[in-house]
DRENVEXGU-406324 format. One record per residue: x, y, z of N, C-alpha, C in turn. Coordinates in steps of 0.1 Angstrom, whole numbers, plus 5000, padded with zeros to 4 digits. Each point is the difference from the previous one (the first is absolute). Example, Ala and Ser with C-alpha at 12.3 -4.5 7.8 and 13.67 -1.06 7.14 Angstrom:
<recs>
+------+------+------+-------+-------+-------+------+------+------+
: n.xx : n.yy : n.zz : ca.xx : ca.yy : ca.zz : c.xx : c.yy : c.zz :
+------+------+------+-------+-------+-------+------+------+------+
: 5132 : 4943 : 5078 :  4991 :  5012 :  5000 : 5009 : 5012 : 5000 :
: 4996 : 5011 : 4993 :  5009 :  5011 :  5000 : 4992 : 5011 : 5008 :
+------+------+------+-------+-------+-------+------+------+------+
</recs>
This chain:
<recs>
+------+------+------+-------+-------+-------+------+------+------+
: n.xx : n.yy : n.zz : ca.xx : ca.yy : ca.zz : c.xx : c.yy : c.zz :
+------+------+------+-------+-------+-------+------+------+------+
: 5620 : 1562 : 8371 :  5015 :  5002 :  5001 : 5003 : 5011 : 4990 :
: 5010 : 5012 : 5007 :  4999 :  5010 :  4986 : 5012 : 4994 : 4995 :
: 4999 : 5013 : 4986 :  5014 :  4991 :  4992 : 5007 : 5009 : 5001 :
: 5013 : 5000 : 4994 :  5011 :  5010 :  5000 : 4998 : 5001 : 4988 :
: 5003 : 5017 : 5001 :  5001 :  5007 :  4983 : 5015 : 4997 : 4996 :
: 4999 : 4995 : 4987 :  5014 :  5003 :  4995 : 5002 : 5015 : 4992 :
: 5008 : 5007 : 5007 :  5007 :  5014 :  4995 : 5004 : 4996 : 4990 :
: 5005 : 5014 : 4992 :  5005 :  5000 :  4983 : 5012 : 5004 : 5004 :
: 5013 : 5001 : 4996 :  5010 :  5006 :  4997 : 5008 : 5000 : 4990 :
: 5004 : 5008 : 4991 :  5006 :  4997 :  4989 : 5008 : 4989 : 4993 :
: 5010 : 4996 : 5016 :  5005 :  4989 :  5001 : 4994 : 4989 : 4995 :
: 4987 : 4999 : 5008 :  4993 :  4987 :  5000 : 4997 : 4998 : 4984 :
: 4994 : 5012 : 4995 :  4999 :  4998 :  4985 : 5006 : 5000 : 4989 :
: 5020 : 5000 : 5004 :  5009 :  4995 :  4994 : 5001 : 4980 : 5005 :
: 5000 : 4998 : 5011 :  4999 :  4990 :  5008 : 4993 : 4989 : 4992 :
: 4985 : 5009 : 5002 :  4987 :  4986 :  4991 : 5007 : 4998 : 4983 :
: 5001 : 5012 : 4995 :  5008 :  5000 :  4986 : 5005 : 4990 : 4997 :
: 5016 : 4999 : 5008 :  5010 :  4999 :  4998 : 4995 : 4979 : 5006 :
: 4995 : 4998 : 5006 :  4992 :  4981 :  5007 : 4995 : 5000 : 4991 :
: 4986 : 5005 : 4990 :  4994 :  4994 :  4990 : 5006 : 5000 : 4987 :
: 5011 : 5009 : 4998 :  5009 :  4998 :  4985 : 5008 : 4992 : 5002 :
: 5005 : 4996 : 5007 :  5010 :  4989 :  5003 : 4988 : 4986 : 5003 :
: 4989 : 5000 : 5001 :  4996 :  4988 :  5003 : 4992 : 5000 : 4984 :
: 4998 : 5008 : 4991 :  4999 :  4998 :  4983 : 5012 : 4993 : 4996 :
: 5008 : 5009 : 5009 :  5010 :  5000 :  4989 : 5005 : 4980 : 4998 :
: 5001 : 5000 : 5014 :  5004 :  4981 :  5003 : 4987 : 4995 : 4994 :
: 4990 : 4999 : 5001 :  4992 :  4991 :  5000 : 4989 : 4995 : 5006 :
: 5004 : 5008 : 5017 :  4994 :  4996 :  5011 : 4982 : 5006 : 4997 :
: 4997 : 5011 : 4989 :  4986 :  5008 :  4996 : 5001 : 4991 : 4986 :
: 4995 : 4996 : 4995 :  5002 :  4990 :  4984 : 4993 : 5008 : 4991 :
: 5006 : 5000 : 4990 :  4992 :  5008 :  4985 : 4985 : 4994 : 4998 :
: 4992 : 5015 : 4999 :  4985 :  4994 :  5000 : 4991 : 5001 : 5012 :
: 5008 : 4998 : 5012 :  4998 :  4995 :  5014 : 4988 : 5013 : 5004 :
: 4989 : 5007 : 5004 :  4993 :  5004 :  5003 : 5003 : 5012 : 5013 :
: 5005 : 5009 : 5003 :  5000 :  5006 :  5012 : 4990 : 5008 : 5005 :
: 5000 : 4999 : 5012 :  4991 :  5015 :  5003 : 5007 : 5004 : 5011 :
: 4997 : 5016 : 5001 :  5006 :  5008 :  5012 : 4995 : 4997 : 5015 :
: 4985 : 4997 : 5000 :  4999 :  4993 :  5013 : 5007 : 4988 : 5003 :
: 5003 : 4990 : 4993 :  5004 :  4986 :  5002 : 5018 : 5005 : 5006 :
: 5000 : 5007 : 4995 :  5018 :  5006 :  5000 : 5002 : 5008 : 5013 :
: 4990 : 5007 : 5002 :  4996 :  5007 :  5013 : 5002 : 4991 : 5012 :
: 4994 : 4989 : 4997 :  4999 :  4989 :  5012 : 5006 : 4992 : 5000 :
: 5009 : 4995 : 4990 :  5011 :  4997 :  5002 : 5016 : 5008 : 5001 :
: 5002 : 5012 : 5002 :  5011 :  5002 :  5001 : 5002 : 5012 : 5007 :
: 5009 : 5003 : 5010 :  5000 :  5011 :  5016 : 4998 : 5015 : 4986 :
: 4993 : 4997 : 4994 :  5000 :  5022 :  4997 : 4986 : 5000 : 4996 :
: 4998 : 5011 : 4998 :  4983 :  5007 :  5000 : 4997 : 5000 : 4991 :
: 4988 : 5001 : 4994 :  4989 :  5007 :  4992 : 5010 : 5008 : 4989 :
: 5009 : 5006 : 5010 :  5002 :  5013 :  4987 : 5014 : 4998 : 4994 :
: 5010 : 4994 : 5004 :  5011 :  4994 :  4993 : 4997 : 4991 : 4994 :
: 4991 : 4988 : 5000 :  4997 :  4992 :  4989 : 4990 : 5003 : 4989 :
: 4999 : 5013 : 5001 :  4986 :  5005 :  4990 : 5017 : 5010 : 4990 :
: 5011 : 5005 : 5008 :  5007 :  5004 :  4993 : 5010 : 4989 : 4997 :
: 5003 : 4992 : 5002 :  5007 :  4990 :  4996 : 4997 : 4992 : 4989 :
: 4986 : 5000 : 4999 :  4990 :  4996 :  4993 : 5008 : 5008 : 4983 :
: 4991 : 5011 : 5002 :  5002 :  5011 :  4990 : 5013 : 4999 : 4991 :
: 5012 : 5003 : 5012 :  5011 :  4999 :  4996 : 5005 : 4987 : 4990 :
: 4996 : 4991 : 5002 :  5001 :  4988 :  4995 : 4992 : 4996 : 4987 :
: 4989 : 5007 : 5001 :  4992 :  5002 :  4985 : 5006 : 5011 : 4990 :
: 5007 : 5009 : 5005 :  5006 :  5004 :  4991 : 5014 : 4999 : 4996 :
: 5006 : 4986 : 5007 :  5011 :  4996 :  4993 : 4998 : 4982 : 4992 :
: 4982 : 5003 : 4998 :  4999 :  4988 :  4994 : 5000 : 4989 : 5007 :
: 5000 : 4996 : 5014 :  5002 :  4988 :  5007 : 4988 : 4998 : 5004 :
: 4990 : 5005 : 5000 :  4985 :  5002 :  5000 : 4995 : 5004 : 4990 :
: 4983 : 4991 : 4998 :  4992 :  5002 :  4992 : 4989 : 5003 : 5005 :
: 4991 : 5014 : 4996 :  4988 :  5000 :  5002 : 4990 : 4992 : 4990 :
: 4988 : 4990 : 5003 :  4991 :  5003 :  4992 : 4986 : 5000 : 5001 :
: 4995 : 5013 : 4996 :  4987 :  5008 :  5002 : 4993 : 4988 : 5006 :
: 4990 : 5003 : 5012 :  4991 :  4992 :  5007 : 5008 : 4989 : 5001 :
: 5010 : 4992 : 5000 :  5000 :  4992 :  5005 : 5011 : 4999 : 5010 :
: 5011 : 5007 : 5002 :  5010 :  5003 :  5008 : 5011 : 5000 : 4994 :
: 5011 : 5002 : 5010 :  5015 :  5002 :  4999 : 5008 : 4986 : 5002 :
: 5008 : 4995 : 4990 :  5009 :  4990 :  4994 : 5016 : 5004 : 5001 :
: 5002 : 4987 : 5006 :  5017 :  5001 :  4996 : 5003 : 4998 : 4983 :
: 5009 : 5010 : 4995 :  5001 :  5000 :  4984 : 5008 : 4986 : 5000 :
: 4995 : 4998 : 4986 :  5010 :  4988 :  4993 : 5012 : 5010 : 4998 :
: 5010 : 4987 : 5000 :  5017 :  5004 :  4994 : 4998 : 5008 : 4987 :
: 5000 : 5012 : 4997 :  5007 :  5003 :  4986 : 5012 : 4996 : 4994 :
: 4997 : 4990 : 4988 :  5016 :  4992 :  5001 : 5005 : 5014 : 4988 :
: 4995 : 5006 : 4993 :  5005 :  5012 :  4992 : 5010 : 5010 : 5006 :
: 4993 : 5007 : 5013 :  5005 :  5007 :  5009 : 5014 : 4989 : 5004 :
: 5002 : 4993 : 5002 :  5006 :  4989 :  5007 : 5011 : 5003 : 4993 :
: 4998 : 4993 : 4988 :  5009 :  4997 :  4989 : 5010 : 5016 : 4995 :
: 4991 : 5013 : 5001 :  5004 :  5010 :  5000 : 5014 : 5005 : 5011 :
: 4995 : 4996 : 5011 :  5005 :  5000 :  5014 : 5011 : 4994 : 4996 :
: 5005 : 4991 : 4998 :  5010 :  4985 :  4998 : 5007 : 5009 : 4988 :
: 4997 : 5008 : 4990 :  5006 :  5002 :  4990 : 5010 : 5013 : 5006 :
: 4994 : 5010 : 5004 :  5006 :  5011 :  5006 : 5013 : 4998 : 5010 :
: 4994 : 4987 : 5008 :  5013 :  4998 :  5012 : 5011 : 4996 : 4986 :
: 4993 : 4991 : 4995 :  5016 :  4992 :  4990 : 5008 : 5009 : 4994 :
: 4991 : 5012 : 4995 :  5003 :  5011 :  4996 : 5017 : 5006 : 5011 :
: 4992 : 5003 : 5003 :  5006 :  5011 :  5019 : 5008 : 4991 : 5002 :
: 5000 : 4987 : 5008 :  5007 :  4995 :  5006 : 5015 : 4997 : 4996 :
: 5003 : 4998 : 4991 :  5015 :  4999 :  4998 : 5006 : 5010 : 4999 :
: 4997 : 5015 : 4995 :  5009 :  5014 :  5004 : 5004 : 5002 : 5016 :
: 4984 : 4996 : 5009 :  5003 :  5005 :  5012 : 5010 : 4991 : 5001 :
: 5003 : 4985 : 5001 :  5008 :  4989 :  5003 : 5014 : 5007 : 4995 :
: 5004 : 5004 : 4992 :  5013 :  5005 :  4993 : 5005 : 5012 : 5006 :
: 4990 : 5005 : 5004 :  5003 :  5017 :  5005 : 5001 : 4991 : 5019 :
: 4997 : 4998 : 5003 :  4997 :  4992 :  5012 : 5016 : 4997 : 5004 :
: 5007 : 4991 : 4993 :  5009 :  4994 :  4998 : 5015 : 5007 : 5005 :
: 4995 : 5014 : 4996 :  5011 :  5010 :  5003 : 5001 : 5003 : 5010 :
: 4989 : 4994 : 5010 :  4997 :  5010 :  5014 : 5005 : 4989 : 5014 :
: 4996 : 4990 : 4992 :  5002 :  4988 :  5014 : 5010 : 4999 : 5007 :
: 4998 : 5002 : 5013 :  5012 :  5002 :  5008 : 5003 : 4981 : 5005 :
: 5006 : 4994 : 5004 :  5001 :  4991 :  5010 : 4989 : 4998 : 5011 :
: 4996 : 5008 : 5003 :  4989 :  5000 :  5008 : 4987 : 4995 : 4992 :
: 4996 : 5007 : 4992 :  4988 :  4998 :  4990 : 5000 : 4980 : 4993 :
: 5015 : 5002 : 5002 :  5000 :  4984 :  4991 : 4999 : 4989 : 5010 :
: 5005 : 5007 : 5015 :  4994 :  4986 :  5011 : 4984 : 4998 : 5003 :
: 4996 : 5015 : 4997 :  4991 :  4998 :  5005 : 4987 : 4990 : 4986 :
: 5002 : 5003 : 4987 :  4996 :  4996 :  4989 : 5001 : 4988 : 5003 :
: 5016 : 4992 : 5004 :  5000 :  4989 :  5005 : 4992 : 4994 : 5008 :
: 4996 : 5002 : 5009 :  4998 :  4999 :  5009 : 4978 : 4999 : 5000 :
: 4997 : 5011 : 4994 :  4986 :  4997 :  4997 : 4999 : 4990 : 4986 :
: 5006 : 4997 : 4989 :  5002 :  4988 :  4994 : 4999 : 4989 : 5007 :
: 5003 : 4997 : 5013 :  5001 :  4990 :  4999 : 4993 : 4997 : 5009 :
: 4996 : 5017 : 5009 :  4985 :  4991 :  5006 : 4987 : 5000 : 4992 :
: 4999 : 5004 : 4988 :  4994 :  4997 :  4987 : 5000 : 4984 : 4999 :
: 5011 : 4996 : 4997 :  4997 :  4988 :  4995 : 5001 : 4988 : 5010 :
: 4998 : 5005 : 5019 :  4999 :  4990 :  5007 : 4985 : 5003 : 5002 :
: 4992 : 5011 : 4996 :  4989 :  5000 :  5001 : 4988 : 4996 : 4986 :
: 5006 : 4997 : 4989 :  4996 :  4998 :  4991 : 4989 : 4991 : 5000 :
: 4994 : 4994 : 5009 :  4989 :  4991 :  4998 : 4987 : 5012 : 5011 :
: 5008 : 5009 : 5003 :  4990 :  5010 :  5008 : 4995 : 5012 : 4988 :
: 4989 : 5002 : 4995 :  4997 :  5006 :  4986 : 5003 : 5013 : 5012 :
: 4993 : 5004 : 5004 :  4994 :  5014 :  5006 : 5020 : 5005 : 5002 :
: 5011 : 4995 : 5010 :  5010 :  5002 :  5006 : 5006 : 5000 : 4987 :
: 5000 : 4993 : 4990 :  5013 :  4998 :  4987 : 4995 : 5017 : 4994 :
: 4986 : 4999 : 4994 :  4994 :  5014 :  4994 : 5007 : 5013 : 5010 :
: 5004 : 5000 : 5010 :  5001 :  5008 :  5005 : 5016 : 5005 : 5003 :
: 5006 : 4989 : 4998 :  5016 :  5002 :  4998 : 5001 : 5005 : 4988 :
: 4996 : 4992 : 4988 :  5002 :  5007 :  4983 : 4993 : 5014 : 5000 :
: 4995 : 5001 : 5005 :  4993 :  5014 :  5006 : 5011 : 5009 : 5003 :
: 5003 : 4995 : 5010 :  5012 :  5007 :  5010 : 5012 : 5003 : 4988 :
: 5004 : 4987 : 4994 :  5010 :  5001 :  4989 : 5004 : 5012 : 4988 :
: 4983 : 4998 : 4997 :  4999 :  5011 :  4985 : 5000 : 5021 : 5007 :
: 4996 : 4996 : 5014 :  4997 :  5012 :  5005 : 5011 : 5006 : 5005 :
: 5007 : 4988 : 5002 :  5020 :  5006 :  5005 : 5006 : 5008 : 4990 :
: 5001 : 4992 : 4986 :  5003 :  5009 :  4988 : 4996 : 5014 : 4997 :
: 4988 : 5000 : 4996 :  4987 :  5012 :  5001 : 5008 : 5014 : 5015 :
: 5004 : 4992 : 5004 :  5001 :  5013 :  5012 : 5014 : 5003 : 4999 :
: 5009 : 4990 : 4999 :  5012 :  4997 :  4997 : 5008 : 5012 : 4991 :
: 4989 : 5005 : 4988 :  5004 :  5007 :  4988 : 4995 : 5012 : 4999 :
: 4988 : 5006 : 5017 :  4997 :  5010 :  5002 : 4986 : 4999 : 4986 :
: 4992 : 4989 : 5000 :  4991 :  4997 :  4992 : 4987 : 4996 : 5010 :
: 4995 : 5006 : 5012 :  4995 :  4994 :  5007 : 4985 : 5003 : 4994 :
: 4998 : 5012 : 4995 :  4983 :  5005 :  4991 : 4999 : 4988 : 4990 :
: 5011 : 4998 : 4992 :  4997 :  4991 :  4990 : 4997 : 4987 : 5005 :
: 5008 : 4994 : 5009 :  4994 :  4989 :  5006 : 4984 : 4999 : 5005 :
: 4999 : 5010 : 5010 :  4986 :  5000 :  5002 : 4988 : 5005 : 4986 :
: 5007 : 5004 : 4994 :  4986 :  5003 :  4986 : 5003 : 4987 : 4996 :
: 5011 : 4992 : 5002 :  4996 :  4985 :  4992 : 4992 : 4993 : 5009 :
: 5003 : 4994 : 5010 :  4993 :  4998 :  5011 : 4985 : 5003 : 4998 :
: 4996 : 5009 : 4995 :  4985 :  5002 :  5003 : 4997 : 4996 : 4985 :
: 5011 : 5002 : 4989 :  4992 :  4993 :  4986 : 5000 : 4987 : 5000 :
: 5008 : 4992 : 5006 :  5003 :  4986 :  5008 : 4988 : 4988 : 5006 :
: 4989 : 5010 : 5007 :  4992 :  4998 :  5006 : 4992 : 4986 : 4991 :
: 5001 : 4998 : 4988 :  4991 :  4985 :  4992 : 5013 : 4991 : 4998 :
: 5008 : 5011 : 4999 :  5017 :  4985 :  4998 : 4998 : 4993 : 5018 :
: 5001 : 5009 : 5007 :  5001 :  4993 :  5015 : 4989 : 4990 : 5000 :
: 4985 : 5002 : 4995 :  4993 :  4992 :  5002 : 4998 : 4990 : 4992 :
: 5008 : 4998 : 4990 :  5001 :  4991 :  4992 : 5008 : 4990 : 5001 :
: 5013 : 5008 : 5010 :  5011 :  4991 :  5007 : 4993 : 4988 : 5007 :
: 4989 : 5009 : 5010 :  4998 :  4989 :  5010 : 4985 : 4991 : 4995 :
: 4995 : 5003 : 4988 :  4991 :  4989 :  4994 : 5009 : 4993 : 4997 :
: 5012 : 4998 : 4994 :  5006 :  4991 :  4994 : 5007 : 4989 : 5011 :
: 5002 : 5009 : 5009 :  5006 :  4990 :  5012 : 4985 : 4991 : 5007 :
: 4987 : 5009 : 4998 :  4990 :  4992 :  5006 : 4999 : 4988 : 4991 :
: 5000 : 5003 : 4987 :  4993 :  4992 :  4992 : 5010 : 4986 : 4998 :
: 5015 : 5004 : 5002 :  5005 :  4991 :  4998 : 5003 : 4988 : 5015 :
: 4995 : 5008 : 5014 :  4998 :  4988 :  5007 : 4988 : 4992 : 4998 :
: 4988 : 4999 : 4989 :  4991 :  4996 :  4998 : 5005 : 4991 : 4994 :
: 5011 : 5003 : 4989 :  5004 :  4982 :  4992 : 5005 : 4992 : 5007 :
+------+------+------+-------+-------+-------+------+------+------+
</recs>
């Protein structure tokens, strides 16, 4: 039976990227956990060549570890990086909030409303809550014409986010 080639498209190798950092980032790849690009190949619709670049991309933001002869690892949490990450937002966060404050129309505050509180009917959903506080901090950030700074946090973020969701893992274990 022949097989079908899977084509490359740029897409695809934002696509594969953007499924394996989000599955570090939750938990679903576990620190330590062993990968290889064939195993990834055959499990997931993109080719050879977006997960060989998705790969890459991901070792150079630290969420991957090579080691010589023996393969490619999901990295442990950097709780340093983490802790750095957490200090910057505390930093940032209350100017944009103040500067923010000036801008809110009626509209902005229904809608704040409004994801608040599907925040907290979803709050036993980790993945849906993360992604409302998400939505929250990123309303501000855009809010104040801060949309670079949010995203360079966002990507320094990257061990606080995964640290977020070890602590929600670890704590359904007690």
């Amino acid at each position: 039976m022949p097989t079908t080639r899977k084509t490359h498209t740029p897409l695809q190798s934002d696509q594969a990227y953007h499924l394996l950092r989000q599955q570090i980032l939750t938990f679903d790849l576990v620190p330590g956990q062993k990968i290889s690009e064939t195993k990834l190949t055959a499990d997931l619709p993109y080719g050879r060549t977006p997960i060989r670049e998705a790969i890459l991309q991901l070792k150079s933001e630290g969420l991957l570890t090579v080691v010589p002869q023996s393969g490619t690892y999901i990295a442990k949490v950097d709780l340093q990086i983490a802790e750095q990450a957490r200090y910057a937002r505390e930093q940032i966060e209350p100017q944009i909030m103040r500067d923010a404050l000036n801008r809110l129309t009626p509209a902005d505050l229904d809608w704040l409303d409004n994801l608040l509180v599907e925040q907290a009917t979803n709050a036993n959903e980790t993945a849906t809550f993360f992604a409302r506080d998400e939505a929250f901090h990123q309303f501000f950030y855009e809010r104040t014409g801060h949309e670079l700074l949010w995203r360079w946090l966002k990507d320094l973020s990257k061990q606080l986010d995964r640290f977020r969701w070890l602590r929600v893992a670890s704590q359904r274990l007690d």
